[in-house]
C-alpha positions as protocol buffer text, in pm:
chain_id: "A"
residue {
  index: 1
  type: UNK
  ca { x: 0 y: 0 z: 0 }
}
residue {
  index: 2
  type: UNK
  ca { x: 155 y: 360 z: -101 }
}
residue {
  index: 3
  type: UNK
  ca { x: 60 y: 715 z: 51 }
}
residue {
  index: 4
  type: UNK
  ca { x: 74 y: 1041 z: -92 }
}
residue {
  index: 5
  type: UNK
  ca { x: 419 y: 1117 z: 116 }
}
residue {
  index: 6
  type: UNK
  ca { x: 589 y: 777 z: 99 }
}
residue {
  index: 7
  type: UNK
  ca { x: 605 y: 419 z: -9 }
}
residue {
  index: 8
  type: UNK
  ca { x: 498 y: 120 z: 192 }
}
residue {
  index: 9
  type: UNK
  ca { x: 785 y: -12 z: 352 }
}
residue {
  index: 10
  type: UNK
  ca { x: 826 y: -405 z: 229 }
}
residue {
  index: 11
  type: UNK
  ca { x: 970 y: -717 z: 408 }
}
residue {
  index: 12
  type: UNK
  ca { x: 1350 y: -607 z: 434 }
}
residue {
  index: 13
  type: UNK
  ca { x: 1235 y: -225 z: 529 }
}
residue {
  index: 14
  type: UNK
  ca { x: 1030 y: -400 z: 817 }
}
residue {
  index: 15
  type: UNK
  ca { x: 1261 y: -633 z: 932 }
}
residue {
  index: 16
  type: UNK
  ca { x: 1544 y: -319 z: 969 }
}
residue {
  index: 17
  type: UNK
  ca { x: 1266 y: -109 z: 1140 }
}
residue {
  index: 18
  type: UNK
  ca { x: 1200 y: -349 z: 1380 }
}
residue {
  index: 19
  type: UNK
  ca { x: 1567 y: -418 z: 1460 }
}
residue {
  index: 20
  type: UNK
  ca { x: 1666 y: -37 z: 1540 }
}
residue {
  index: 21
  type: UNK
  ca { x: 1319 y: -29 z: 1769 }
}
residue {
  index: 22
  type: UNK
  ca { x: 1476 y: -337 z: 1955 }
}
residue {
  index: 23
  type: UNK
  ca { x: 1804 y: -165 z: 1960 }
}
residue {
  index: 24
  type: UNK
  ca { x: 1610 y: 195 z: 2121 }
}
residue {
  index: 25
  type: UNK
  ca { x: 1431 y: 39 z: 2345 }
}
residue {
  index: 26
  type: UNK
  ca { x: 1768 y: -161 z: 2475 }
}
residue {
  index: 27
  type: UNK
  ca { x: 1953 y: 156 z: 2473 }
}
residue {
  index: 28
  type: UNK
  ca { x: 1636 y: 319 z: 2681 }
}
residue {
  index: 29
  type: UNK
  ca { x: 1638 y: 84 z: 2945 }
}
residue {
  index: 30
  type: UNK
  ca { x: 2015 y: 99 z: 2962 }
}
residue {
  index: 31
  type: UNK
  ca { x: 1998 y: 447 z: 3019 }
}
residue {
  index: 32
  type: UNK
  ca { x: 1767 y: 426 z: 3288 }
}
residue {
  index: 33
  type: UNK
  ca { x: 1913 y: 158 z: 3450 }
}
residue {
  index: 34
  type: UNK
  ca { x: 2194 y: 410 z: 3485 }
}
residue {
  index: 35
  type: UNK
  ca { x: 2025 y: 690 z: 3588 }
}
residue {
  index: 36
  type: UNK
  ca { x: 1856 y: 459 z: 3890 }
}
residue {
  index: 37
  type: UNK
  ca { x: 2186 y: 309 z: 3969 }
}
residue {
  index: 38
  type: UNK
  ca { x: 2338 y: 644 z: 4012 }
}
residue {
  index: 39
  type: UNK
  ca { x: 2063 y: 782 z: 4221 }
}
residue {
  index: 40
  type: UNK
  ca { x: 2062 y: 486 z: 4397 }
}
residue {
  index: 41
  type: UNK
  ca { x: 2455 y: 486 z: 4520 }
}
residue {
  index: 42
  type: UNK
  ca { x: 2462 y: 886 z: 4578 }
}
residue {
  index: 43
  type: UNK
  ca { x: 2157 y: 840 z: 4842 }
}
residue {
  index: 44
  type: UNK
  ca { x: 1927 y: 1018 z: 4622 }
}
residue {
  index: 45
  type: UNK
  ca { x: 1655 y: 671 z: 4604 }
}
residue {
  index: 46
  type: UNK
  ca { x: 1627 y: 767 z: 5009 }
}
residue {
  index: 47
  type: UNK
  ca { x: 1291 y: 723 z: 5141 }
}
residue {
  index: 48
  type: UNK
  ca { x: 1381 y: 994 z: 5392 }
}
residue {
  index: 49
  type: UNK
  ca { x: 1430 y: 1262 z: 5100 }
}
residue {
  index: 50
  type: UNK
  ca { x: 1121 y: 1194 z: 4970 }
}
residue {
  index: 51
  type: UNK
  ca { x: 900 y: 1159 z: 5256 }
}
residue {
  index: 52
  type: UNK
  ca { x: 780 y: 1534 z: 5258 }
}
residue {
  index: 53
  type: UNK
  ca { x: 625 y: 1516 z: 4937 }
}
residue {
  index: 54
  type: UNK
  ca { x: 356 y: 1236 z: 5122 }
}
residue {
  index: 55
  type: UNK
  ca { x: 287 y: 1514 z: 5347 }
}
residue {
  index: 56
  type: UNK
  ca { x: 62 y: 1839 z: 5289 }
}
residue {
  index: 57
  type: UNK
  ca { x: 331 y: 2121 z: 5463 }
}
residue {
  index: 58
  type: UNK
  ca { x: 535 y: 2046 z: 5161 }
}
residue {
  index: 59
  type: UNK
  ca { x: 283 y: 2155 z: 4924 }
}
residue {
  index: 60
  type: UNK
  ca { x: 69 y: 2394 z: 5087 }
}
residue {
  index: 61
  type: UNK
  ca { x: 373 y: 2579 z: 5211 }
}
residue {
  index: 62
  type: UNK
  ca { x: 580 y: 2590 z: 4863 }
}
residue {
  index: 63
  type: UNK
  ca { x: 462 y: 2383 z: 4607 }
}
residue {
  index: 64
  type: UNK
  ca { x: 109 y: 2476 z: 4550 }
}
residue {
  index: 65
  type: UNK
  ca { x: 134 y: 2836 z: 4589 }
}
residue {
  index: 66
  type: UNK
  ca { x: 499 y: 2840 z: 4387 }
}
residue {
  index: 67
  type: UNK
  ca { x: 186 y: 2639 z: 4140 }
}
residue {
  index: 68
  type: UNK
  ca { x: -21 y: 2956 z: 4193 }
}
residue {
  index: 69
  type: UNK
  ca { x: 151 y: 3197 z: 4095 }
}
residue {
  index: 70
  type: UNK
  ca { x: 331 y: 3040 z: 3774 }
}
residue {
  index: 71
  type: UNK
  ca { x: -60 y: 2981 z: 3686 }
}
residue {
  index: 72
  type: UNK
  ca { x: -142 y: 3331 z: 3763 }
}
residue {
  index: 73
  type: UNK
  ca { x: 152 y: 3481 z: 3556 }
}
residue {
  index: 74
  type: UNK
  ca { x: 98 y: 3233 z: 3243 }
}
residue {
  index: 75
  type: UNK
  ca { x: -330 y: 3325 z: 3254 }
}
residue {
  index: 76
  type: UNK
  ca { x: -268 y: 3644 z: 3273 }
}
residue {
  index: 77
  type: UNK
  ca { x: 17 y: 3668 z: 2969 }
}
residue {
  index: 78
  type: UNK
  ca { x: -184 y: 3439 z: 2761 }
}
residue {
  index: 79
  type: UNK
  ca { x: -531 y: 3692 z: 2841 }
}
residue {
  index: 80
  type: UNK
  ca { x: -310 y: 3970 z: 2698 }
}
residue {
  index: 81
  type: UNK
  ca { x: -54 y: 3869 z: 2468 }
}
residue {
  index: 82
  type: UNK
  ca { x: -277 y: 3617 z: 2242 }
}
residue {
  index: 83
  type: UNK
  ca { x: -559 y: 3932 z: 2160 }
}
residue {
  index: 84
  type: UNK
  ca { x: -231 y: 4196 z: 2119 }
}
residue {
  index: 85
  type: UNK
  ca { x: -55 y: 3988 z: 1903 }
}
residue {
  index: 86
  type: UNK
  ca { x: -336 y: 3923 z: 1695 }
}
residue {
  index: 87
  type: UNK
  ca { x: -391 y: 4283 z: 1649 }
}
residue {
  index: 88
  type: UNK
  ca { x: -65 y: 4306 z: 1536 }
}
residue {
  index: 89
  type: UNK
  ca { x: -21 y: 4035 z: 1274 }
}
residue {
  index: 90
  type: UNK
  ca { x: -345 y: 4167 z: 1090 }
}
residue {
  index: 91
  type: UNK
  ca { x: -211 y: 4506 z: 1095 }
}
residue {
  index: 92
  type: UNK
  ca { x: 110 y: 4377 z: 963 }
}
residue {
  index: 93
  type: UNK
  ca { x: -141 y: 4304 z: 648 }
}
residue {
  index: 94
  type: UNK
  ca { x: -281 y: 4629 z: 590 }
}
residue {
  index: 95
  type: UNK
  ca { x: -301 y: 4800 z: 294 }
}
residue {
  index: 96
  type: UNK
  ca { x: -183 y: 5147 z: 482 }
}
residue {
  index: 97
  type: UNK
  ca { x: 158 y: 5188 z: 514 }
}
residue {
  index: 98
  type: UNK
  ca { x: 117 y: 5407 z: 857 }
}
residue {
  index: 99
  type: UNK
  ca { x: -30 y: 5079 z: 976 }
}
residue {
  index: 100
  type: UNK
  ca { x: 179 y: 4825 z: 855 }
}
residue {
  index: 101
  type: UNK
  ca { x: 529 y: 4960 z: 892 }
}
residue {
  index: 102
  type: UNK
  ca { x: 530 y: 5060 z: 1323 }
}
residue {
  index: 103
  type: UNK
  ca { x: 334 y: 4712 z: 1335 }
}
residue {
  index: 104
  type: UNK
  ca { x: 614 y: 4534 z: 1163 }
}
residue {
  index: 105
  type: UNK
  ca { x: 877 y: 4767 z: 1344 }
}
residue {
  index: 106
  type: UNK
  ca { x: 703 y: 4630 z: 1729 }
}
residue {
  index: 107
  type: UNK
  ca { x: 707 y: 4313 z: 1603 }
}
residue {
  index: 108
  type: UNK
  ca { x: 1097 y: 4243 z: 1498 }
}
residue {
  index: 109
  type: UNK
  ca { x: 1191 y: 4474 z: 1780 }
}
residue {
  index: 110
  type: UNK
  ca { x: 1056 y: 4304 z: 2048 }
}
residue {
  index: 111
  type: UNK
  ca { x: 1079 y: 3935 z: 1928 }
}
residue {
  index: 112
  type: UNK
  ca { x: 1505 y: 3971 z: 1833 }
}
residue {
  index: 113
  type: UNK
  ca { x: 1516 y: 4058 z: 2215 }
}
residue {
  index: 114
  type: UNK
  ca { x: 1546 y: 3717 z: 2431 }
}
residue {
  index: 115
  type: UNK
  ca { x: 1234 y: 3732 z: 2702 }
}
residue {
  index: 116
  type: UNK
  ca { x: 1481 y: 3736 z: 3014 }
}
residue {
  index: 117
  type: UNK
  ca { x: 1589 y: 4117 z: 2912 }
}
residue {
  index: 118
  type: UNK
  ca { x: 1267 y: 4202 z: 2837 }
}
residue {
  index: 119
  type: UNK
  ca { x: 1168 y: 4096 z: 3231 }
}
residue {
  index: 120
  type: UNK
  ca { x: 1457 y: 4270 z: 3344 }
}
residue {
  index: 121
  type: UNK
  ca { x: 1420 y: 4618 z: 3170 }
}
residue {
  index: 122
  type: UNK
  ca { x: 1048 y: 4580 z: 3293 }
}
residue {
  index: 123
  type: UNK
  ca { x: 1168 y: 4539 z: 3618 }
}
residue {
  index: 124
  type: UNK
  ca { x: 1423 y: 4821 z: 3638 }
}
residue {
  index: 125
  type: UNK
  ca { x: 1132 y: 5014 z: 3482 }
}
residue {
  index: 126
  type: UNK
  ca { x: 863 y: 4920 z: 3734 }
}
residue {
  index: 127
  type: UNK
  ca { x: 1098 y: 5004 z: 3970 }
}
residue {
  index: 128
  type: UNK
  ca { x: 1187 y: 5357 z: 3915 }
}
residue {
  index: 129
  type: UNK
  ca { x: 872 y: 5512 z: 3665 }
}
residue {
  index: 130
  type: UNK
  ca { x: 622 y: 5354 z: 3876 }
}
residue {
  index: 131
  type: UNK
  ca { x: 378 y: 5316 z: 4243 }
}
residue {
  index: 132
  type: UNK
  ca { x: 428 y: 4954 z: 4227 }
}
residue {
  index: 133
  type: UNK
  ca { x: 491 y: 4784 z: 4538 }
}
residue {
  index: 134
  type: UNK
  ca { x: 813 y: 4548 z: 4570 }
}
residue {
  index: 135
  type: UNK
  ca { x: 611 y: 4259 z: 4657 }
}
residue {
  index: 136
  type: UNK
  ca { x: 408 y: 4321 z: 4321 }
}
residue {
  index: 137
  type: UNK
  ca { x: 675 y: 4389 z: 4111 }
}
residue {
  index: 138
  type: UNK
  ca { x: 842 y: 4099 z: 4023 }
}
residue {
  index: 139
  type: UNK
  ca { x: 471 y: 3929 z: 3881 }
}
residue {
  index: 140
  type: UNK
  ca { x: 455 y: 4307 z: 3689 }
}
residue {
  index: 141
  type: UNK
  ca { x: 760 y: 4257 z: 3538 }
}
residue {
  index: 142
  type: UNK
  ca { x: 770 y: 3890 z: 3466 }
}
residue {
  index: 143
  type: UNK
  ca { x: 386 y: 3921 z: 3253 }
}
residue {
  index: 144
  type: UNK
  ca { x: 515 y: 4246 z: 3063 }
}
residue {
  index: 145
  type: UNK
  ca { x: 828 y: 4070 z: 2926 }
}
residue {
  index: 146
  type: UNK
  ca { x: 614 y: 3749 z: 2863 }
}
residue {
  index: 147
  type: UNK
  ca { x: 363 y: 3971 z: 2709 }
}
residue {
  index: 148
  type: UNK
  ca { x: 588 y: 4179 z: 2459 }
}
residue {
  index: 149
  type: UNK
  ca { x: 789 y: 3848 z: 2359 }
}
residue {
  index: 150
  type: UNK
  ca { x: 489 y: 3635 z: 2286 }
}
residue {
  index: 151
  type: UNK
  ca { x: 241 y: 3853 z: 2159 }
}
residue {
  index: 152
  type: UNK
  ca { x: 514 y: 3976 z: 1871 }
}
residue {
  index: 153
  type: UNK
  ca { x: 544 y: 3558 z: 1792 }
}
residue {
  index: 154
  type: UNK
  ca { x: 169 y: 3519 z: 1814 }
}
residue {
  index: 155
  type: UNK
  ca { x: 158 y: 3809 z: 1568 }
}
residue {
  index: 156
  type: UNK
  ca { x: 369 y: 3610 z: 1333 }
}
residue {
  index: 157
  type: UNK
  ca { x: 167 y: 3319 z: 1377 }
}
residue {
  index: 158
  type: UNK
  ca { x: -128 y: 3519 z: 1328 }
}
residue {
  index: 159
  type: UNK
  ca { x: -5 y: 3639 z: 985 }
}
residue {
  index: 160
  type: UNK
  ca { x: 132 y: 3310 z: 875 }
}
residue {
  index: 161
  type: UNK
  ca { x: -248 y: 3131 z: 949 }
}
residue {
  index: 162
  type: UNK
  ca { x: -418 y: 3402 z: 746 }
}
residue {
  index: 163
  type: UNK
  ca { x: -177 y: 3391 z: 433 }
}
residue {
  index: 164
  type: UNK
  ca { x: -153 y: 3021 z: 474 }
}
residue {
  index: 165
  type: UNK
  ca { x: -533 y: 3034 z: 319 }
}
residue {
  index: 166
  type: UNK
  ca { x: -615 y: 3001 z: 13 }
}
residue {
  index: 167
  type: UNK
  ca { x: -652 y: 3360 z: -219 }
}
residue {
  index: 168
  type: UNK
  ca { x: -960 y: 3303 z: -351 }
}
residue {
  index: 169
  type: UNK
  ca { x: -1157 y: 3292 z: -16 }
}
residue {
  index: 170
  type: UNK
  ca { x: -1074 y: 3683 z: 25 }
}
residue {
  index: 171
  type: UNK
  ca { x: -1123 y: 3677 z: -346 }
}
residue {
  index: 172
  type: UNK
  ca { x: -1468 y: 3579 z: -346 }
}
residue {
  index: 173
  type: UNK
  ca { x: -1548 y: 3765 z: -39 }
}
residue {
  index: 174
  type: UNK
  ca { x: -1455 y: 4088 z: -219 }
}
residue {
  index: 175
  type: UNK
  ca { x: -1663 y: 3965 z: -531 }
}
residue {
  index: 176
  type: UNK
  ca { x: -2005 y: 3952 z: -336 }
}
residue {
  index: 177
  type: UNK
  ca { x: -1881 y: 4361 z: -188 }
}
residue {
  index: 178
  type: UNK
  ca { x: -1801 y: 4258 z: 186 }
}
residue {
  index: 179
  type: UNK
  ca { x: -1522 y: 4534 z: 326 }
}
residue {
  index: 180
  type: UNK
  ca { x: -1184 y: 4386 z: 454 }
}
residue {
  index: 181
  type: UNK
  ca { x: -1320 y: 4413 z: 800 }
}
residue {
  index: 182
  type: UNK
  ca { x: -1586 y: 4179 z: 719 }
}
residue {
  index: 183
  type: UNK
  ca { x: -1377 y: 3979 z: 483 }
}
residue {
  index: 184
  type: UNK
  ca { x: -1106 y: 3990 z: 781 }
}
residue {
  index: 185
  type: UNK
  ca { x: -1332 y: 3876 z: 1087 }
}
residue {
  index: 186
  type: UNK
  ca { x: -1624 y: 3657 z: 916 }
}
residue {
  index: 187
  type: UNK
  ca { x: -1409 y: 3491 z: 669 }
}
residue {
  index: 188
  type: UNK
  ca { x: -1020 y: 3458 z: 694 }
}
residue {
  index: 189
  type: UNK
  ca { x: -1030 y: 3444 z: 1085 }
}
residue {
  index: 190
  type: UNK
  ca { x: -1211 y: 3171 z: 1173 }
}
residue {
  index: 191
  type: UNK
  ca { x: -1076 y: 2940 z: 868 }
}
residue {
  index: 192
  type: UNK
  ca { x: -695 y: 3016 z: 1014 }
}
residue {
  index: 193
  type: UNK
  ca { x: -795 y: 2964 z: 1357 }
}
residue {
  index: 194
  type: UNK
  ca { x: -745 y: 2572 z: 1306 }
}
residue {
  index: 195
  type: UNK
  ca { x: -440 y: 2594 z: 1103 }
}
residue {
  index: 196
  type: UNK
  ca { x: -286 y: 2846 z: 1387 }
}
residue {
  index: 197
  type: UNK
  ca { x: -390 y: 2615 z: 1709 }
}
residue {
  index: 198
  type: UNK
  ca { x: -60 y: 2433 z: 1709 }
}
residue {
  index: 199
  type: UNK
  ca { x: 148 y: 2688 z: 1676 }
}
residue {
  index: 200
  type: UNK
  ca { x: -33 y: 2892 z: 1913 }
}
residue {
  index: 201
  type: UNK
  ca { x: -67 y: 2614 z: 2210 }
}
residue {
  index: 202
  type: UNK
  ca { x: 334 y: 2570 z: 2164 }
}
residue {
  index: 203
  type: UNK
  ca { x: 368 y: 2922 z: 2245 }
}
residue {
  index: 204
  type: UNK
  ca { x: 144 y: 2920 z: 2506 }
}
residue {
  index: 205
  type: UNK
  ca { x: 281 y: 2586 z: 2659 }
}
residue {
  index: 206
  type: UNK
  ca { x: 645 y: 2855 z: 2670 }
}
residue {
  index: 207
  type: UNK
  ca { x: 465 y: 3072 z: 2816 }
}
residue {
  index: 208
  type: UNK
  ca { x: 423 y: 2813 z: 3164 }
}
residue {
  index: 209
  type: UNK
  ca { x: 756 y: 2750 z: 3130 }
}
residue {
  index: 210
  type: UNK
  ca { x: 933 y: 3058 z: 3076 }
}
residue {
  index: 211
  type: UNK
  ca { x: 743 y: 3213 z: 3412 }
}
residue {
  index: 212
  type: UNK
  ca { x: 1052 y: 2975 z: 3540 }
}
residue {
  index: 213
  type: UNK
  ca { x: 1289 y: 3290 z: 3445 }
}
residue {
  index: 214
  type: UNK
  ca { x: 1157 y: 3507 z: 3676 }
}
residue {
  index: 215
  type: UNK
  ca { x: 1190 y: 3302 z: 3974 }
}
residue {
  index: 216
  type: UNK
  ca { x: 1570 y: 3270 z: 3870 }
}
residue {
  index: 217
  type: UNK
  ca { x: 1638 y: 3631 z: 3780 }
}
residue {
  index: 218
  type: UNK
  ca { x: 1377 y: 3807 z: 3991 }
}
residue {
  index: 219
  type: UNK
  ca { x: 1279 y: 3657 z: 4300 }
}
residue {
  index: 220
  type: UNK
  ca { x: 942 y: 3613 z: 4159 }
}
residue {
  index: 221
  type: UNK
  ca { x: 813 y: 3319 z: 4362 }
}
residue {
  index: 222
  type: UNK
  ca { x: 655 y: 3098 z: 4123 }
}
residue {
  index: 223
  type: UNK
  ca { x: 707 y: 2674 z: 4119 }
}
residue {
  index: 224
  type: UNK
  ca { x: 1076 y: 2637 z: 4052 }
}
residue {
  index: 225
  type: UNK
  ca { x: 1187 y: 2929 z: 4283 }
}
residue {
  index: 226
  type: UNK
  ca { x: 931 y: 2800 z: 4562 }
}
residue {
  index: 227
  type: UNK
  ca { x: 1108 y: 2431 z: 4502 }
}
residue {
  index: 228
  type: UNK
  ca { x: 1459 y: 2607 z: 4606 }
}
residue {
  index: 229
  type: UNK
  ca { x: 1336 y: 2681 z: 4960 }
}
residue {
  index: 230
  type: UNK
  ca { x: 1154 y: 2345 z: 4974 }
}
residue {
  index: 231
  type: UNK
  ca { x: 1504 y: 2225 z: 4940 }
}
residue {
  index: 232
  type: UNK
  ca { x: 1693 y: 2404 z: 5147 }
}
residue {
  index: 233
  type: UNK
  ca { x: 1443 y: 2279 z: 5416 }
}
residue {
  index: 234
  type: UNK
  ca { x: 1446 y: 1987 z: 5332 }
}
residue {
  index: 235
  type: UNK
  ca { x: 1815 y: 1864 z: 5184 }
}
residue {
  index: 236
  type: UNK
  ca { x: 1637 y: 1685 z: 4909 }
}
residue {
  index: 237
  type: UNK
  ca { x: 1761 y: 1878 z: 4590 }
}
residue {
  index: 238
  type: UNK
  ca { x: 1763 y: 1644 z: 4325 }
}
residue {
  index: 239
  type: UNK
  ca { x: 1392 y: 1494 z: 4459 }
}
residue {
  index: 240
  type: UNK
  ca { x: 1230 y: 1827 z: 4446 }
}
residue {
  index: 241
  type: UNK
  ca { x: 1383 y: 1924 z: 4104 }
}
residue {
  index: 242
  type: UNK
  ca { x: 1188 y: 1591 z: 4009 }
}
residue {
  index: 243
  type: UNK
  ca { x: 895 y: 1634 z: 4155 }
}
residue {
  index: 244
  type: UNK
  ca { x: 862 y: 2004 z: 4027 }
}
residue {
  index: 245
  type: UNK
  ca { x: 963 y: 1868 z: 3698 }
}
residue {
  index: 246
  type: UNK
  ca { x: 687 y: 1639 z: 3689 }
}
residue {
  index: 247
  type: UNK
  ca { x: 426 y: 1850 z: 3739 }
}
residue {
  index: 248
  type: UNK
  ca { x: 560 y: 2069 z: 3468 }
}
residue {
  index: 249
  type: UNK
  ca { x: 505 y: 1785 z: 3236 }
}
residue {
  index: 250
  type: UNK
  ca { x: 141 y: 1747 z: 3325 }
}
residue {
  index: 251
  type: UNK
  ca { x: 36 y: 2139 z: 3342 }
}
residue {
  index: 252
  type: UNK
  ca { x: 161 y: 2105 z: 3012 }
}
residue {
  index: 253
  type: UNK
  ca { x: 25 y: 1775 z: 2867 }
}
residue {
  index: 254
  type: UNK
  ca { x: -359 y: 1941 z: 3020 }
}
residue {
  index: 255
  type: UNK
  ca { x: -278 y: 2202 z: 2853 }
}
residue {
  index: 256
  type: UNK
  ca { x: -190 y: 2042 z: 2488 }
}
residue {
  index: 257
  type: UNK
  ca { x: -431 y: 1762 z: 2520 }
}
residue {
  index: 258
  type: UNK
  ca { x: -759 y: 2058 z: 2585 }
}
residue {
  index: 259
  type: UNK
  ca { x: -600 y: 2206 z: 2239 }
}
residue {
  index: 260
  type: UNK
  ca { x: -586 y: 1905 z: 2061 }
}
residue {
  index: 261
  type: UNK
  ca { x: -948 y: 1815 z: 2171 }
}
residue {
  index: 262
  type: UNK
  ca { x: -1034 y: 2192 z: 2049 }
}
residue {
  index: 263
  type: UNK
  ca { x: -882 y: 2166 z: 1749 }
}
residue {
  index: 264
  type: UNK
  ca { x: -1071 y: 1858 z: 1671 }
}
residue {
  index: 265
  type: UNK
  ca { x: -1420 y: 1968 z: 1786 }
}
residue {
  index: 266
  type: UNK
  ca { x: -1327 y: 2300 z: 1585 }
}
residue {
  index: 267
  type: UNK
  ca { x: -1279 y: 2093 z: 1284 }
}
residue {
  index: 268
  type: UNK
  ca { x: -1595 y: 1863 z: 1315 }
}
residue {
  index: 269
  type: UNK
  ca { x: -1793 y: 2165 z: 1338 }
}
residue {
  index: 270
  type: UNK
  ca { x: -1656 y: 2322 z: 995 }
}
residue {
  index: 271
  type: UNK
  ca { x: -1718 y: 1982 z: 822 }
}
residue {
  index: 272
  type: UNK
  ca { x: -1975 y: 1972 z: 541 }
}
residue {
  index: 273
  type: UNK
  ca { x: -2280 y: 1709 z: 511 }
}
residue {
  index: 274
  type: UNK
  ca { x: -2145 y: 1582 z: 213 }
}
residue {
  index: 275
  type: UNK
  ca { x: -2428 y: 1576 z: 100 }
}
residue {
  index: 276
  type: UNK
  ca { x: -2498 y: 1628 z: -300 }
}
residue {
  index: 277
  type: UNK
  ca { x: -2783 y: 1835 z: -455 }
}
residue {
  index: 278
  type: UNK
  ca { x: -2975 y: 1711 z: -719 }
}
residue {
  index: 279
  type: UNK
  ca { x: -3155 y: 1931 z: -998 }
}
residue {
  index: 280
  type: UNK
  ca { x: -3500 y: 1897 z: -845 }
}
residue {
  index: 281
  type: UNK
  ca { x: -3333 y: 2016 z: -515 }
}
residue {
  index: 282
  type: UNK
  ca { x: -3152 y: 2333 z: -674 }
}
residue {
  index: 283
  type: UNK
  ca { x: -3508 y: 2417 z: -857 }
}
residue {
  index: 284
  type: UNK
  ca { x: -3673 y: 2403 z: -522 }
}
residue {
  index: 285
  type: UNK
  ca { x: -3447 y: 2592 z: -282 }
}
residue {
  index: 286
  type: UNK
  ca { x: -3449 y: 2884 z: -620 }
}
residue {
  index: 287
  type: UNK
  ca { x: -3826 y: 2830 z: -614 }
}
residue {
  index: 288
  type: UNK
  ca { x: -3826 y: 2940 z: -267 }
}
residue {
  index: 289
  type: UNK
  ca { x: -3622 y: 3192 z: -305 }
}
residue {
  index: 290
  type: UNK
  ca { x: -3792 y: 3380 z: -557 }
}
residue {
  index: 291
  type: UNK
  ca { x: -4173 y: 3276 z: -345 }
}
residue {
  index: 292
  type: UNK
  ca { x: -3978 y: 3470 z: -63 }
}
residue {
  index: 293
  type: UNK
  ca { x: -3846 y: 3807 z: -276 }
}
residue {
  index: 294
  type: UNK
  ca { x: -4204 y: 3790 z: -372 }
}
residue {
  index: 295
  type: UNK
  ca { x: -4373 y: 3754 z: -54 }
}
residue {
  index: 296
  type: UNK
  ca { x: -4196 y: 4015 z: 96 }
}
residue {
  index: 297
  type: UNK
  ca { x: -4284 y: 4260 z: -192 }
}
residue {
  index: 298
  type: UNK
  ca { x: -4632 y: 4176 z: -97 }
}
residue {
  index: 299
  type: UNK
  ca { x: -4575 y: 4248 z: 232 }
}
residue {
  index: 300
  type: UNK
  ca { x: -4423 y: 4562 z: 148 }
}
């Protein structure tokens, strides 16, 4: 059997696949095998190291509102950056030059600078321009840099989904006299949403993750800074790097697997019937048509 993108792989091409599967997985175990032997012999596999994360003080005292607070940042830098950068990658496509060029100029400006510098110049900005407090100021700063950074890659993303369609939807639009507005939010929009939801849950899935730079840099006390005065409590470094890691992995995998269900339903919903029309059918529906431009001029 052959697909579109490749051939069917026959008995020799099997027989090699399966051997270098055989020869991962070994490797895989082997690897882990290390990794627990390691652990193991430095003291790390201790039951008394990982005791506190049986009991609640451990969480409600660091973890879960470290977990707060990286939620908190990444909600509110999603709420703002994904409308902003929209904004800006449609105004990257407009026809008016005064439009398009300081779009274009926010956008390369702010996504050539790396997202740490951005929190920091926010910070040192905060600090001196500003009424915030100092216990406020490190979330300030850490959602304005997040904010700036992601909403000029969203903006990107946005434009790449909407020229990504094909010409003659806008093409057609224009033909029946809708305005670019219309053409822009009834049309193109909501057809690029779909092709954009990958891209756009990868950002956002940086986004939880990159909150992780303000705990380093700026005392912001989100998950991975809360986990460094769980272990200084507690002596169990390499455990609570683990543990922290871990629930990294699952914010995230929530966060992907709601998008991927989205992205699905969003695509169901767009799906035609499938259905074909017949001659008798088309007569009918123009039968009604005209019984209703009729009726109405009766009304009238």
């Amino acid at each position: 059997m052959t697909s579109v993108l490749y051939d069917a792989p026959g008995p020799r091409a099997k027989r090699r696949n399966v051997i270098l599967s055989v020869v991962f997985i070994a490797a895989l175990a082997l690897v882990l095998w290390w990794v627990y032997r390691t652990m193991d012999d430095k003291g790390q596999l201790d039951w008394a190291l990982w005791k506190p994360f049986t009991e609640s003080e451990a969480w409600t005292t660091y973890l879960l509102p470290g977990l707060v607070d990286t939620l908190k940042a990444a909600a509110l830098s999603m709420v703002i950056a994904l409308p902003l950068g929209a904004i800006l990658g449609i105004a990257r496509m407009s026809d008016h030059k005064w439009v398009r060029v300081p779009a274009s100029v926010v956008v390369e400006f702010f996504r050539a600078i790396p997202v740490l510098l951005l929190m920091l110049f926010a910070n040192e900005f905060f600090a001196r321009s500003t009424d915030v407090t100092s216990a406020d100021r490190p979330l300030y700063a850490v959602v304005t840099g997040l904010v700036l950074y992601n909403a000029s890659v969203l903006a990107e993303v946005v434009r790449a989904g909407i020229l990504s369609l094909p010409k003659g939807q806008g093409e057609a639009a224009q033909a029946i006299g809708l305005r670019k507005s219309q053409i822009m939010s009834n049309i193109l929009l909501p057809q690029a949403v779909t092709v954009m939801l990958p891209a756009i849950v990868s950002q956002l899935v940086v986004i939880v993750k990159d909150t992780a730079l303000g705990g380093v840099m700026l005392g912001f006390t989100e998950l991975l800074n809360s986990r460094g005065t769980l272990a200084a409590n507690y002596a169990n470094v390499v455990p609570s790097f683990i543990v922290v890691a871990v629930i990294f992995i699952v914010l995230n995998f929530l966060l992907t697997s709601f998008a991927s269900w989205l992205e699905g339903r969003l695509r169901r919903s767009k799906r035609g019937t499938g259905a074909v029309l017949g001659a008798e059918d088309v007569d009918d529906l123009n039968a009604a048509e005209v019984g209703g431009t009729f009726g109405t001029g009766a009304d009238k």
